[in-house]
C-alpha positions as CSV (number, residue, x, y, z in Angstrom):
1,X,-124.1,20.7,-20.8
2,X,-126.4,18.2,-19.7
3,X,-123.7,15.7,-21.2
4,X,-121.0,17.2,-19.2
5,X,-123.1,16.4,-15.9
6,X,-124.1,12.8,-17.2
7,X,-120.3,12.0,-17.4
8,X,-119.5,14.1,-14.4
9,X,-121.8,11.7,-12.5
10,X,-120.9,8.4,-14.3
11,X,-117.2,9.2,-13.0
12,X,-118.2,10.1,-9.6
13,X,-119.8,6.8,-9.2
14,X,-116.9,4.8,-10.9
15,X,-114.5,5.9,-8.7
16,X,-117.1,5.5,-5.4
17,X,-117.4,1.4,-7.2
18,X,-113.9,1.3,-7.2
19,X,-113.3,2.3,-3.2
20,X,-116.4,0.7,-2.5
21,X,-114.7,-2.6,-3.6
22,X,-111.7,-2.1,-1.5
23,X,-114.1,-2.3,1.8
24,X,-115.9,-5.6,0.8
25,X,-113.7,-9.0,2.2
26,X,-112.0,-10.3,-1.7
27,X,-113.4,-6.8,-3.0
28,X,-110.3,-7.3,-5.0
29,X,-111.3,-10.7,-6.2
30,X,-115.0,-9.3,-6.8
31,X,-113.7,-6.2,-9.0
32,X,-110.9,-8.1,-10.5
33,X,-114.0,-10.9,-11.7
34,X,-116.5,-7.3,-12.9
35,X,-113.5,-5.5,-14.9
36,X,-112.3,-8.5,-17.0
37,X,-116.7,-8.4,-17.6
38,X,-116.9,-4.8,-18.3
39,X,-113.8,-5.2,-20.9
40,X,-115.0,-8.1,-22.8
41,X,-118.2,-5.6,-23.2
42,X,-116.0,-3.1,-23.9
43,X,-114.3,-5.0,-26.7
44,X,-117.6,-6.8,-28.2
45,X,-120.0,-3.7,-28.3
46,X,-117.5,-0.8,-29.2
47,X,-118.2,2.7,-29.9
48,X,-121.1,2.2,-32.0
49,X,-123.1,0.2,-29.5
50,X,-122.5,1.8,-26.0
51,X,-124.0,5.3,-24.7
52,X,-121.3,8.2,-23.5
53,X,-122.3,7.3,-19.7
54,X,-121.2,3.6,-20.5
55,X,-118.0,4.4,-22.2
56,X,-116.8,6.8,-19.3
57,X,-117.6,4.6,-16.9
58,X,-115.6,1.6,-18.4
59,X,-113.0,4.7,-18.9
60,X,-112.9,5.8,-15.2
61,X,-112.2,1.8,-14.6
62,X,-109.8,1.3,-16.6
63,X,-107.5,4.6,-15.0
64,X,-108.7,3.7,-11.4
65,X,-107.3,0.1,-12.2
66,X,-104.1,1.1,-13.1
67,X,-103.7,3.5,-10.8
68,X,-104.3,0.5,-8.4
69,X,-101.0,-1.1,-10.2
70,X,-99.3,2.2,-9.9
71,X,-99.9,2.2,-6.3
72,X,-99.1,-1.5,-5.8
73,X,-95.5,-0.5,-7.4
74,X,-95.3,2.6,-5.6
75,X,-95.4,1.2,-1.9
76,X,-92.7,-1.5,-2.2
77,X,-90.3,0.8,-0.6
78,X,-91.1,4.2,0.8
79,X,-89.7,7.4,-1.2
80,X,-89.3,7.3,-4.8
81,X,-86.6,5.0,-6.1
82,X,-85.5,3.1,-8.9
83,X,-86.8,0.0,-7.4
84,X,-90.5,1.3,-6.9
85,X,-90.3,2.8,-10.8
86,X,-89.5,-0.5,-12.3
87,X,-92.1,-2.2,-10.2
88,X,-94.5,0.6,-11.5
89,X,-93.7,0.3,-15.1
90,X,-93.2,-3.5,-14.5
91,X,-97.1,-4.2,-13.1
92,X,-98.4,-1.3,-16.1
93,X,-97.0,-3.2,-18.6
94,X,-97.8,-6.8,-17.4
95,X,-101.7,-6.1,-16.2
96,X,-102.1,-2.5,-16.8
97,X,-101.3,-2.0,-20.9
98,X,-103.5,-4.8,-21.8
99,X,-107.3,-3.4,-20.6
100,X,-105.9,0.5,-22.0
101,X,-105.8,-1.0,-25.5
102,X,-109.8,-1.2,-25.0
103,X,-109.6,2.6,-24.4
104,X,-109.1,2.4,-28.8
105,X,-111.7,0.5,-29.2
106,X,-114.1,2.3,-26.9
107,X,-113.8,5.8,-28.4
108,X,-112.3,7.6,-31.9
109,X,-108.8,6.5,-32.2
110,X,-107.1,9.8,-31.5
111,X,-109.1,10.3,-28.1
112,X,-108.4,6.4,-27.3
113,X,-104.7,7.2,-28.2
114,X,-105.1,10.5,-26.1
115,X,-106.7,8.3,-22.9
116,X,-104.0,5.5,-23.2
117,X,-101.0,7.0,-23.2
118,X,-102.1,9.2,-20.2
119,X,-102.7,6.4,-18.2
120,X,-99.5,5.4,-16.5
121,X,-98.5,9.2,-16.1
122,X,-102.0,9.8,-14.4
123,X,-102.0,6.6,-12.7
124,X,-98.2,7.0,-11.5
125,X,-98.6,10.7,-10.4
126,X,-101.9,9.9,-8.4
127,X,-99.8,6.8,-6.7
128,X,-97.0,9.0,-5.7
129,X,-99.6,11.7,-4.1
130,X,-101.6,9.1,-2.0
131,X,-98.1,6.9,-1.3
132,X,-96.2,10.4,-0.3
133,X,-99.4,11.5,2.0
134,X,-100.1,8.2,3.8
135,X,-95.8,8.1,4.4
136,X,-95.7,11.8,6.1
137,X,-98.7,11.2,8.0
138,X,-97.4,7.7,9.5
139,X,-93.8,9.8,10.5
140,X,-95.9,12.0,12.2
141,X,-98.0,9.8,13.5
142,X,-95.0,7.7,14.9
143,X,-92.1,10.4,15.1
144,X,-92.1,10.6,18.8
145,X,-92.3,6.8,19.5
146,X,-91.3,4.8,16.6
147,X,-92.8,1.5,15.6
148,X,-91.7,-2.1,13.8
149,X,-93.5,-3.3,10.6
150,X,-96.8,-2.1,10.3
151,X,-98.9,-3.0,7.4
152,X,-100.0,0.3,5.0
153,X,-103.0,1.5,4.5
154,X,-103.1,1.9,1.0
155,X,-101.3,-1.7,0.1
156,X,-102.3,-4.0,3.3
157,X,-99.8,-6.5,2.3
158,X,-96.8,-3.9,2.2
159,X,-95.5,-2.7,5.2
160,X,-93.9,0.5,6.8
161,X,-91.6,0.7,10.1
162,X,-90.4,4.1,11.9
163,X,-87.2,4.1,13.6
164,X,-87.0,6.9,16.3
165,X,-83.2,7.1,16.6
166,X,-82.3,7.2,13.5
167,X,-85.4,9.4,12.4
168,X,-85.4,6.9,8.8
169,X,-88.6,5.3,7.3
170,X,-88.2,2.1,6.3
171,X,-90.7,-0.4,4.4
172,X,-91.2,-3.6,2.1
173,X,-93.2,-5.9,0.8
């Protein structure tokens, strides 16, 4: 039980790290710099050398950075589409595959096996709930006026536009 709250905790506080990254000016840069640290750890100690609280937090980084891919994939084009699911499964297997081999490393093989081929479903589902949310709330933010391209919240360097007549969401990158 007392294990249960440690990890609890640790993952609490990995995923605060991650958003807190988000707010700092090249947060990205900053976390990109940390997580390429954390792995090589990850990869040098192993199980035998890192406590439980240390290999779920390098755990809860490794899901929160690809669902960061997921969601850069995601947002290209508003709705789901066959463009936005080949950019998903086109930034997990280019940047995202790579760190999830250290989930093997990091625990027993079949939980690392478990943890890395639940990543891009988990990180893909979680990018369709917060890409889906932040889309309905900007039509209803915008459905009585419209607006032109508007950067999104959740990928600042997407945007989203609103047209009023037609009633259709539009976006890009």
């Amino acid at each position: 039980m007392r294990d249960l709250r440690r990890i609890i905790l640790v993952v609490f506080l990995s995923i605060c790290c991650f958003i807190g990254f988000g707010f700092l000016p090249n947060g990205e840069l900053i976390y990109l710099v940390l997580l390429g640290a954390v792995l090589i750890i990850s990869l040098a100690a192993g199980t035998r050398h890192l406590s439980i609280p240390a290999r779920t937090f390098i755990t809860t980084q490794i899901f929160c950075w690809n669902f960061m891919l997921c969601l850069l994939g995601r947002t290209v084009e508003p709705g789901i589409t066959r463009g936005n699911t080949y950019m998903v499964l086109l930034y997990f297997g280019t940047y995202g595959f790579v760190p999830g081999l250290c989930l093997l490393r990091l625990w027993n093989w079949k939980l690392g096996a478990i943890f890395l081929s639940s990543l891009l479903p988990v990180g893909f589902a979680l990018a369709l709930v917060v890409a889906g949310i932040e889309e309905q709330v900007f039509i209803i933010k915008y459905r009585d006026t419209g607006i032109g391209p508007t950067p999104r919240w959740t990928v600042g360097m997407h945007w989203l536009a609103y047209d009023w007549d037609t009633g259709l969401l539009y976006g890009s990158d």
